[in-house]
C-alpha positions as CSV (number, residue, x, y, z in Angstrom):
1,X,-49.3,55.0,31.0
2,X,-49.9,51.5,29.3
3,X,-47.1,49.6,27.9
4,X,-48.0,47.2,25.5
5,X,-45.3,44.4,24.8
6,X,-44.7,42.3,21.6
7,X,-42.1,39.5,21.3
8,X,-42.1,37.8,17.7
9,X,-40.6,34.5,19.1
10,X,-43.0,32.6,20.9
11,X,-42.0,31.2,24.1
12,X,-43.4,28.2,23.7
13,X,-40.9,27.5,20.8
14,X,-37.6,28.6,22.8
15,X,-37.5,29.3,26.3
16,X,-34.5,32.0,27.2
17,X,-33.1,35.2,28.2
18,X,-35.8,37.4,25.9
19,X,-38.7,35.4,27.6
20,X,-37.2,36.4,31.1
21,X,-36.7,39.7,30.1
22,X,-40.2,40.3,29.2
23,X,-41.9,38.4,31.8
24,X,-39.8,40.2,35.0
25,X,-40.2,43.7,32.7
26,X,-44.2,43.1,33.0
27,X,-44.3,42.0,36.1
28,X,-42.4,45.2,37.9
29,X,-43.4,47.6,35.7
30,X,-46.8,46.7,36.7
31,X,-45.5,46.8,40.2
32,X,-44.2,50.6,39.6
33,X,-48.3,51.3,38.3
34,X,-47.7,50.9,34.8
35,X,-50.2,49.2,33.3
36,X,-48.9,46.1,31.0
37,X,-50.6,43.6,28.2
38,X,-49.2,41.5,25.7
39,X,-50.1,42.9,22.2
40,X,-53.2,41.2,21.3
41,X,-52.9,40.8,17.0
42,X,-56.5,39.7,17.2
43,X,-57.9,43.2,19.0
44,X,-58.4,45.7,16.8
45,X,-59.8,48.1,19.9
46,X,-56.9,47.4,21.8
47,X,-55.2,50.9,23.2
48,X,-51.8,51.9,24.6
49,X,-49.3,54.4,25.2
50,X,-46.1,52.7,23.9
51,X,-45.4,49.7,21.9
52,X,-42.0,47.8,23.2
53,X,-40.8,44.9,21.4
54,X,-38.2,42.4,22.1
55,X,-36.3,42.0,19.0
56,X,-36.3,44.2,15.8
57,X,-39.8,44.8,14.5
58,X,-40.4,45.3,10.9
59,X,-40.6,48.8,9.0
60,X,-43.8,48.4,8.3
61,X,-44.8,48.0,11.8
62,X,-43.6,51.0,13.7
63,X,-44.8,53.3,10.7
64,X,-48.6,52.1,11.2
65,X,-47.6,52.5,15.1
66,X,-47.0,55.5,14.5
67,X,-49.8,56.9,12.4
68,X,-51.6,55.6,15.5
69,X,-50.6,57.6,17.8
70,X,-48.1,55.0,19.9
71,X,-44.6,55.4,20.7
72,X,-41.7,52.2,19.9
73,X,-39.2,51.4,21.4
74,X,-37.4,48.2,21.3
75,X,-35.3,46.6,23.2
76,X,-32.7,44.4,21.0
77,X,-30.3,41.1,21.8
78,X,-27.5,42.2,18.8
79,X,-25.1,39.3,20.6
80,X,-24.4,36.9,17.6
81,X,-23.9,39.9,15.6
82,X,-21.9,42.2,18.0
83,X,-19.2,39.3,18.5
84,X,-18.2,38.7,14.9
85,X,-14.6,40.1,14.4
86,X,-13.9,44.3,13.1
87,X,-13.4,42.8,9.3
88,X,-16.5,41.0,9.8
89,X,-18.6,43.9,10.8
90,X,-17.0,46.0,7.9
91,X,-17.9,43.8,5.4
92,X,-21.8,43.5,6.6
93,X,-21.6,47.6,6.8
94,X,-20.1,47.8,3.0
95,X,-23.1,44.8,2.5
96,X,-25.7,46.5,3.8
97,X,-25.1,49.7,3.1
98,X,-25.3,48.4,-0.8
99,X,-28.2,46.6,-0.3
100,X,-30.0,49.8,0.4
101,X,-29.1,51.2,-2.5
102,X,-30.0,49.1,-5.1
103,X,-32.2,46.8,-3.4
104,X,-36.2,47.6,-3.7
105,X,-37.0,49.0,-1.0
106,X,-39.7,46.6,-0.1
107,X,-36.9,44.0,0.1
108,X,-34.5,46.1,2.6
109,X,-37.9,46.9,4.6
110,X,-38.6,43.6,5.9
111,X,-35.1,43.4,7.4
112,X,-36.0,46.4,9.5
113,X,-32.8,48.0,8.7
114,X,-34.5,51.4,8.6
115,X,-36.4,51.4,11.8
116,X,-33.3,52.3,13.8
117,X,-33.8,56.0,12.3
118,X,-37.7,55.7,13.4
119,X,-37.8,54.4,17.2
120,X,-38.3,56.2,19.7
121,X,-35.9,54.1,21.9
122,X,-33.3,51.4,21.6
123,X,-32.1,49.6,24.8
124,X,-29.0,47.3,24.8
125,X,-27.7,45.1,27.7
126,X,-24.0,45.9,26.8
127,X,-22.2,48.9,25.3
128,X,-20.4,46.9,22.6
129,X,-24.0,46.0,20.6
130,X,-25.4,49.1,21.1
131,X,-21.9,50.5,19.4
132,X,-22.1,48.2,16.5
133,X,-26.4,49.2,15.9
134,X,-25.0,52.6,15.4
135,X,-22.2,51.0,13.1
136,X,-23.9,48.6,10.8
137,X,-27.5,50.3,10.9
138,X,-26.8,54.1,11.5
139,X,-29.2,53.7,15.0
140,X,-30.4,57.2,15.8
141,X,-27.2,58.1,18.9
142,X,-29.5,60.4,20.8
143,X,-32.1,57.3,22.0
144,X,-29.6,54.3,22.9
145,X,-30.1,52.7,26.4
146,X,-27.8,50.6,28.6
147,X,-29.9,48.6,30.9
148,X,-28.2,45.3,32.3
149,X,-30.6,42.6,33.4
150,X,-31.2,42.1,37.0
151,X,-31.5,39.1,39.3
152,X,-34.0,38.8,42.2
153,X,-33.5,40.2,45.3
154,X,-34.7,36.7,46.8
155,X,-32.2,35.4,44.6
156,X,-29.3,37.4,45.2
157,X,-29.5,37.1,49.0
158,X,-29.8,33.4,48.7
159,X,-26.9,33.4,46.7
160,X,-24.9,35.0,49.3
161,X,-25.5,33.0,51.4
162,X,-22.6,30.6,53.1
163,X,-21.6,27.3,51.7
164,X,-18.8,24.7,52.2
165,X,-17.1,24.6,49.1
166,X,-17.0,21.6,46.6
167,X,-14.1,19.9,44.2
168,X,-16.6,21.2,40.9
169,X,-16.8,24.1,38.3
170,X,-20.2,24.5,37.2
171,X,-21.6,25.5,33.5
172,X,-25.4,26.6,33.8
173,X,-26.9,26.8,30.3
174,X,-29.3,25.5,27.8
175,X,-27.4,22.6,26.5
176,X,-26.9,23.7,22.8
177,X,-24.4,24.2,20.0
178,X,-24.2,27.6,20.5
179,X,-22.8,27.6,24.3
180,X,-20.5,25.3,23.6
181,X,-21.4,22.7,26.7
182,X,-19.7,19.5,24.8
183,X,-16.4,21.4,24.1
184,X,-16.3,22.3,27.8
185,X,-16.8,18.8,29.0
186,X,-14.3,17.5,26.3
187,X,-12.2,19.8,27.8
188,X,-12.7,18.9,31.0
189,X,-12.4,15.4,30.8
190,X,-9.1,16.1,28.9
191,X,-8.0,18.0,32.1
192,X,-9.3,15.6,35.2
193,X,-10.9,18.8,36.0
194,X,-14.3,17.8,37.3
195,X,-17.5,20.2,35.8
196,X,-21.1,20.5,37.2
197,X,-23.4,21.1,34.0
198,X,-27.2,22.8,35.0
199,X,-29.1,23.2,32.1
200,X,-31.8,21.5,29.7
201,X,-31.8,20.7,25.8
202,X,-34.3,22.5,23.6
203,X,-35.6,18.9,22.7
204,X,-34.4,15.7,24.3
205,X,-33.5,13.7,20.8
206,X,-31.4,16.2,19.8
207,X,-28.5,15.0,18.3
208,X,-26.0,17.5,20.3
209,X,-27.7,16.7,23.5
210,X,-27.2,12.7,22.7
211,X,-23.3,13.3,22.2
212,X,-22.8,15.6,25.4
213,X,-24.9,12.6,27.1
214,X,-21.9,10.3,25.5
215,X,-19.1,12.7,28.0
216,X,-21.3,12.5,30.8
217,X,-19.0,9.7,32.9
218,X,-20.5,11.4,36.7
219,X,-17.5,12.0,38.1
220,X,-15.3,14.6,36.0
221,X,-18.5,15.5,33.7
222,X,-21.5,15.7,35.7
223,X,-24.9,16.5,34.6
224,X,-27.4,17.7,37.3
225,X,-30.2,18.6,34.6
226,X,-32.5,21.1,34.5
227,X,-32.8,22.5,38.5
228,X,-34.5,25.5,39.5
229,X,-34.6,27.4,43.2
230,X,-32.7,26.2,46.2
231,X,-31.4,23.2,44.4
232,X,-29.6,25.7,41.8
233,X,-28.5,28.1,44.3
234,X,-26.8,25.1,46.1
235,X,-25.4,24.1,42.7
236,X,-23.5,27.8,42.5
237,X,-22.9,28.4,45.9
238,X,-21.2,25.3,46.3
239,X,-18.8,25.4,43.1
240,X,-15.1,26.8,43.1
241,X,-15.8,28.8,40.3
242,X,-18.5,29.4,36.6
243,X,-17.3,28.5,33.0
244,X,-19.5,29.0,30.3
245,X,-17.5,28.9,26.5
246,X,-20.9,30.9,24.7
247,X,-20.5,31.9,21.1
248,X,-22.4,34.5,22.0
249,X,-24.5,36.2,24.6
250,X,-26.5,39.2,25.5
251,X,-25.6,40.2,29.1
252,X,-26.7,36.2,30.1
253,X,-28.6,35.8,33.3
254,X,-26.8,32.7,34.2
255,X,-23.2,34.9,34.9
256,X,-25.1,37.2,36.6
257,X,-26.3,34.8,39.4
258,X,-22.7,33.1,39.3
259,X,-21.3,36.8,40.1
260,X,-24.6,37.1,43.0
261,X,-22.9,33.7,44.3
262,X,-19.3,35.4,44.2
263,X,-17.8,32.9,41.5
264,X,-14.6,33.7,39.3
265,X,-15.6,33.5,35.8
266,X,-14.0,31.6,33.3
267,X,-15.7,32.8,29.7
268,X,-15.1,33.0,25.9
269,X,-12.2,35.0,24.6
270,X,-14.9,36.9,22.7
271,X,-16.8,40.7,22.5
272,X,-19.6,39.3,24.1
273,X,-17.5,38.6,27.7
274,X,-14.4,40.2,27.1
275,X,-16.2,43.8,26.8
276,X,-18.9,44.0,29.7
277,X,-16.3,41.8,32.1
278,X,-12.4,42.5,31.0
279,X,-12.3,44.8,33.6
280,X,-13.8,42.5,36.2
281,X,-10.6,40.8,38.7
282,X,-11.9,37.4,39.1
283,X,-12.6,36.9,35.2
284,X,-10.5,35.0,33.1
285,X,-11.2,34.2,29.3
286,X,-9.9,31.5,26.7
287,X,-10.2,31.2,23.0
288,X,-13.0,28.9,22.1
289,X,-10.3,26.5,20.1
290,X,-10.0,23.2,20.6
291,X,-10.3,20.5,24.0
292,X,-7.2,20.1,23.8
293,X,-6.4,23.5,23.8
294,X,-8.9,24.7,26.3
295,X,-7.7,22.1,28.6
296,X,-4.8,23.8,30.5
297,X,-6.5,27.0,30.6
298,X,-9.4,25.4,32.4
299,X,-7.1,23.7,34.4
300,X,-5.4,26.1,35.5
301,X,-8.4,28.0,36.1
302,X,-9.9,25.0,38.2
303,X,-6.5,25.6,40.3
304,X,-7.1,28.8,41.3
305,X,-10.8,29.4,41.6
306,X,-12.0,30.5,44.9
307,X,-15.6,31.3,45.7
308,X,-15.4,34.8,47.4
309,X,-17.6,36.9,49.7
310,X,-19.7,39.5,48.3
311,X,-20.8,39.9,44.1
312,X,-18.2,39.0,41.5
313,X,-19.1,42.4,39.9
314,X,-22.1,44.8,40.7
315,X,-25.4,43.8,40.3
316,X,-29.4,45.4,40.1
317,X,-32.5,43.7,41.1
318,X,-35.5,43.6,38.2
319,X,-36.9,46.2,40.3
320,X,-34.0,48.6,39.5
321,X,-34.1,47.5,36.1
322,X,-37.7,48.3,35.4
323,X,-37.4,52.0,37.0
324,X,-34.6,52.3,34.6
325,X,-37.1,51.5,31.7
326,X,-39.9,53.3,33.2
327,X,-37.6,56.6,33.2
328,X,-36.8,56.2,29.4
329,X,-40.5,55.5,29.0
330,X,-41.6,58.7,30.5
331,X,-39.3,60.8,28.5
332,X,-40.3,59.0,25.4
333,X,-43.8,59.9,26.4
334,X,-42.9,63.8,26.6
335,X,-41.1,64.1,23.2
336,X,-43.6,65.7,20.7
């Protein structure tokens, strides 16, 4: 079997959960004897089994896949869509569901709103946006997926491990707009409630990344940067509890390792956290509002956090992720 994987974001533009995901997927699935390549445009001799791609492909190109003999499958981050409110998604359904019929269809085709009924495969991290590709885009319900991500085992154990506790919540997160890291510190400084913030800009200069400098006082709002290894694990093991206020998220790698390091979570009053984790004890969520309205929630969280012993909620290594994939793959592979 040979697996051949094509992201249309390059990774040197925006480093993030789809270039984990496709990095650890090649790695173990290579480890399991599959044999993996980045899609090479330039190689018109290059051969393969199955085509997976991170993110919707076009129309266009799962039909020439096709005609070629390959299977597709795709595994899709639907998390800015999958949050927006039930009379949001009804009126992109009523939207789109227009659009396709009076729209050329060269136009609709290069949203790849039709190669939901084509794929061989769709995987999701979270039930919720696999639900709402089957609501807005009529995804074909017999070849959904649910495959969480996976940490490390390394990492996990490490996580574990024993650690004095600290007088800190800690947010661990690309500093951007969309996860919401200056609200939280507004917040926090609003609240005396002190908060360890891991994480990097995309670009230094950026404007956001200037203000949330502006909150940074390093005491209540303390920025660590960008740490990686034993100096993040330290970080998480050694905090009373995880906030992260995302607008949205697919899954997100960074609660997962809070939940290895047995952190309550404090998260965004929104699909994205309040679906995979509602049912989870030591979560907690708040309405991304204003400071001055997140302020008591986080302070009361603050109150109460307690690290605990064993995973905030149930985890797989990338190993077990990748067999997951690999058993979809070979059923895939069987289908005439």
């Amino acid at each position: 079997m040979k697996v051949l994987f094509f992201n249309n974001l390059p990774f040197f533009l925006a480093h993030g959960g789809a270039q984990t995901l496709t990095e650890v997927l090649m790695r173990e699935l290579a480890g399991l004897g599959v044999e993996v390549e980045p899609e090479r445009w330039w190689d018109e001799n290059q051969k393969g089994d199955i085509i997976h791609y991170v993110a919707r492909p076009l129309l266009l190109n799962v039909l020439l896949a096709k005609q070629k003999g390959f299977k597709t499958v795709m595994t899709e981050f639907l998390d800015q869509t999958a949050s927006r409110s039930r009379s949001q998604l009804f009126g992109q359904r009523c939207l789109t569901r227009l659009a396709q019929k009076i729209l050329p269809p060269g136009l609709t085709a290069r949203l790849g709103w039709e190669v939901y009924q084509e794929l061989d495969a769709m995987f999701y991290v979270a039930e919720h946006e696999w639900e709402t590709a089957k609501y807005l885009f009529r995804a074909n319900p017999e070849r959904g997926h649910i495959i969480p991500h996976g940490l490390e085992p390394e990492a996990m154990e490490q996580l574990g491990r024993a650690q004095a506790p600290q007088d800190y919540l800690v947010f661990m997160a690309t500093i951007h707009p969309r996860k919401n890291p200056l609200l939280l510190a507004q917040a926090a400084r609003l609240a005396g409630v002190p908060v360890v913030f891991l994480g990097k800009p995309y670009t230094e200069d950026s404007p956001y990344f200037l203000e949330f400098k502006q909150c940074v006082d390093g005491r209540i709002v303390r920025y660590a940067g960008h740490v990686t290894g034993e100096d993040k694990n330290a970080w998480l093991r050694g905090a009373r509890g995880f906030v992260l206020l995302s607008q949205f998220e697919s899954g997100c790698i960074a609660v997962y390792e809070a939940a290895a390091a047995g952190l309550p979570l404090l998260l965004s009053d929104l699909p994205w956290a309040r679906k995979p984790y509602g049912q989870v004890p030591a979560a907690r969520f708040v309405a991304l509002r204003s400071p001055e309205a997140i302020a008591p929630v986080l302070k009361d969280f603050y109150a109460q956090a307690r690290r605990q012993s064993g995973h905030t909620f149930p985890l797989l290594t990338w190993r077990q992720v990748a067999e997951k994939y690999l058993e979809v793959y070979q059923k895939v592979l069987n289908q005439p």
